[in-house]
C-alpha positions as CSV (number, residue, x, y, z in Angstrom):
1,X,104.6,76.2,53.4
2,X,105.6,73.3,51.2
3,X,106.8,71.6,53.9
4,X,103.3,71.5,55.7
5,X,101.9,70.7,52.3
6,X,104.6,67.5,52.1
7,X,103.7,66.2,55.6
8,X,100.4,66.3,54.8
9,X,100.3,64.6,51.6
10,X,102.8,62.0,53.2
11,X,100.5,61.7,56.2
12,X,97.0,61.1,53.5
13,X,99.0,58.7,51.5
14,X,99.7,56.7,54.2
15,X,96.0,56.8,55.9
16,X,94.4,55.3,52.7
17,X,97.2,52.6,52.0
18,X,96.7,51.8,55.9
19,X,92.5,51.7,55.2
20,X,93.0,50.2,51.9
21,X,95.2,47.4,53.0
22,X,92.6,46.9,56.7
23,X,89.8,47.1,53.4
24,X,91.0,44.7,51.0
25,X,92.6,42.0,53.6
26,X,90.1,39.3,53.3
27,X,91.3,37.3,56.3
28,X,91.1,40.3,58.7
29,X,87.6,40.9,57.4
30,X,86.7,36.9,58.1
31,X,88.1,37.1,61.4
32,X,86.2,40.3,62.1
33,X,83.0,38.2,61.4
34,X,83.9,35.6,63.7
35,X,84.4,37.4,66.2
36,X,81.1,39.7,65.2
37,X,79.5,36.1,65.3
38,X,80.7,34.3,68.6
39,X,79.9,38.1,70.4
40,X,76.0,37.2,69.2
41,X,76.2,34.0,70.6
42,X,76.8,32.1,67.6
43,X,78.0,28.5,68.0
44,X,80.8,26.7,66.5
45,X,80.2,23.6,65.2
46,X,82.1,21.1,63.6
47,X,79.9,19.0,61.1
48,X,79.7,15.2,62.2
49,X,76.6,13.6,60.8
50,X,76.2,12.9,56.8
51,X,73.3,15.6,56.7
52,X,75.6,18.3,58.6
53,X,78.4,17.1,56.0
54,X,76.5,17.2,53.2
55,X,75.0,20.8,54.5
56,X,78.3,21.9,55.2
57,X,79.6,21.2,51.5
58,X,77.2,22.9,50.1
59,X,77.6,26.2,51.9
60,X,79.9,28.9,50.1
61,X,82.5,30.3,52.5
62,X,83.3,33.4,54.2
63,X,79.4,34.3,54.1
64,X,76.2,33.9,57.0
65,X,73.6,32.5,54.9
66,X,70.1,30.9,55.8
67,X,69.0,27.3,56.0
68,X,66.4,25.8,56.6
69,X,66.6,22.2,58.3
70,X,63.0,20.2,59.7
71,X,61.0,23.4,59.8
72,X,63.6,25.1,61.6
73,X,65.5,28.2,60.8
74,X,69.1,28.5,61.2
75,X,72.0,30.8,59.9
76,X,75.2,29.5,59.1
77,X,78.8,30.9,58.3
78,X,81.0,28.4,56.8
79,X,84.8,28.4,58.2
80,X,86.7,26.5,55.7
81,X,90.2,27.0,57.1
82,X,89.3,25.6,60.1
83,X,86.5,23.0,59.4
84,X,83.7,24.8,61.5
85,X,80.6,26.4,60.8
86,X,79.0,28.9,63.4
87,X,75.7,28.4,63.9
88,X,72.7,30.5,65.4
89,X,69.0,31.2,65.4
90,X,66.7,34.4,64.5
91,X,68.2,36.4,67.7
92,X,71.3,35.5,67.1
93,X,71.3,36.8,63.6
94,X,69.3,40.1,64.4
95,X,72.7,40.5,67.0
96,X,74.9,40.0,64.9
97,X,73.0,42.5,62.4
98,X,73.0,45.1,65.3
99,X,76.9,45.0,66.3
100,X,77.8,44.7,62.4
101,X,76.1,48.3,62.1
102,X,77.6,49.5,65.6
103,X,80.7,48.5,64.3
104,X,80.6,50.3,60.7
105,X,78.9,53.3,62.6
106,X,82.1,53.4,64.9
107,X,84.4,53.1,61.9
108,X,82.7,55.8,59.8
109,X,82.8,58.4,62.8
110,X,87.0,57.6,63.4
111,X,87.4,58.1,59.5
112,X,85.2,61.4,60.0
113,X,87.2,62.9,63.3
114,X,90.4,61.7,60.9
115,X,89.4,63.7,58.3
116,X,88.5,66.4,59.7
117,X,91.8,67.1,62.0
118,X,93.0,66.8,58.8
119,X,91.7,69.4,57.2
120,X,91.7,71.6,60.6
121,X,95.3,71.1,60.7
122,X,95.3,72.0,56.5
123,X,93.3,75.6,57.7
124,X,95.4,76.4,60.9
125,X,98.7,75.5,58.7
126,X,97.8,78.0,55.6
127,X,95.9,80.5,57.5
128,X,96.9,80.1,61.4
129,X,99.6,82.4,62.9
130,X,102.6,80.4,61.5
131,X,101.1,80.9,57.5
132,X,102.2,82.9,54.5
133,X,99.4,85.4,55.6
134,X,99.8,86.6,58.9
């Protein structure tokens, strides 16, 4: 019995230092993005006139943020590392929206089916023909 109980504490411990460290890794998360972006049909751009430059400067990293340039609406992630912004229009951005919450819906229903074999196994281990009870 305590040995189930060990395994399973070993195997929970694990499971959040694995989703803590996927959670808290701010590159995997950036990378994540770009790839959420270029799937919407954003466009990577490198900045080459003064106005892109002085655009580009101005933009805070790491985060797809509106602009507004001659009338025209555009959204813009900024890619320090590599010197690029990505660059799309209204369907882009409502694309992008639409896999972002695909994605986080997928993720949410993995930690759910997790969880609960989890648990399962927790029941079938205490209660199931091999437990103190039967």
């Amino acid at each position: 019995m305590k040995n189930k109980q060990l395994r399973l504490l070993i195997a929970m411990v694990v499971t959040a230092c694995a989703l803590g460290g996927l959670v808290g890794c701010a590159e995997l998360e950036s990378s994540n993005t770009k790839s959420l972006l270029s799937a919407a049909g954003f466009r990577v751009r490198t900045p080459e006139t003064p106005a892109q430059k002085e655009l580009y400067a101005a933009l805070a990293p790491h985060h797809v943020q509106r602009a507004t340039v001659k009338g025209k609406v555009f959204y813009l992630y900024k890619d320090e590392k590599a010197g690029v912004a990505y660059v799309g229009h209204e369907a882009e951005y409502q694309h992008y929206k639409e896999l972002a919450i695909q994605q986080r819906v997928a993720q949410d229903y993995y930690m759910a089916a997790e969880m609960n074999s989890m648990y399962a196994y927790r029941w079938y281990g205490a209660w199931g023909p091999r437990g103190m009870y039967w």
